[in-house]
N, C-alpha and C positions, 0 to 999 in steps of 0.2 A: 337528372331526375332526383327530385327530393326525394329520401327515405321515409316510407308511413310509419306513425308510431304502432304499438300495438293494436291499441284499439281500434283505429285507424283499419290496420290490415284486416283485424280479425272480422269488422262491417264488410269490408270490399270482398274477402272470401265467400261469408254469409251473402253479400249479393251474388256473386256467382253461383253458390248453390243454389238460391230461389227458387220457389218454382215458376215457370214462364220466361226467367231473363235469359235461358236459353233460345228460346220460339221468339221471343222478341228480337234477340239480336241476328237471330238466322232471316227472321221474315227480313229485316232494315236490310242484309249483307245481301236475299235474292231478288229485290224489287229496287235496291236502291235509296229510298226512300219510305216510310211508312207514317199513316193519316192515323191517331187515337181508333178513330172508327174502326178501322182494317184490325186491330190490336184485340178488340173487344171478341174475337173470335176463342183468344185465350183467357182471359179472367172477364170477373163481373169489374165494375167500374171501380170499386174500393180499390181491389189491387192493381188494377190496371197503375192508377194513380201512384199508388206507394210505389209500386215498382218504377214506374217512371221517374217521379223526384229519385228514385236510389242512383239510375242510371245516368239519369242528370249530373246528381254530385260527384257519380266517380268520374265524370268525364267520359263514360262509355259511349254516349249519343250526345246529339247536340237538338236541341228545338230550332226550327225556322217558321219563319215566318213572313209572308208576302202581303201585300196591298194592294190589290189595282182597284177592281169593281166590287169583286168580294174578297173578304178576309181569309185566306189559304194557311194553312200550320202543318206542318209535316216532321217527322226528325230523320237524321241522320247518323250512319254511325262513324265515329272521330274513328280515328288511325288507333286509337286506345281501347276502342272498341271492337275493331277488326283483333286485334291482338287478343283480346280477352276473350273473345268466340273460337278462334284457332286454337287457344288455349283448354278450351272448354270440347271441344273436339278431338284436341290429341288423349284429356283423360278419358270419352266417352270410349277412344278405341283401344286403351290402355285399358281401361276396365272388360271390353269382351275381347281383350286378346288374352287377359288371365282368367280369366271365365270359361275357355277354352283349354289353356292348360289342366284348371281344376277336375275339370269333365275328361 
């Protein structure tokens, strides 16, 4: 794997902090697959969008898209993507495992 430049890392951080790339990448991880539609449950469309192209360029999901009768789109999440929600889960339970010490 290439090493990211700085700037590079410090966008793909700032996409994982987001808000929603969390709920986006959990909805993709317990359905399998998720439709823009199904998405809109978390942001208005502006960010839906932005967050999508972010998640696009890191390679966290991938767009698909089918043809028969009618035109299907859906995404999925890469192996880059599963990683980086594990990832995003081990801090959510590292954060209230010291939040519990504090207390």
């Amino acid at each position: 794997m290439i090493p990211m430049d700085k700037k590079r890392e410090r966008d793909f951080l700032k996409v994982l902090g987001s808000k929603y790339t969390k709920d986006i990448l959990e909805y993709i991880d317990e359905h399998g697959k998720g439709q823009y539609t199904e998405f809109r449950e978390f942001a208005n469309a502006h960010i839906l969008n932005v967050r999508l192209r972010q998640l696009l360029k890191f390679k966290l999901i991938q767009h698909c898209m089918a043809r028969k009768k009618l035109k299907r789109e859906w995404y999925e999440l890469t192996e880059r993507g599963r990683m980086a929600l594990r990832f995003l889960e081990e801090q959510v339970n590292l954060i209230e495992d010291l939040s519990e010490v504090v207390l």
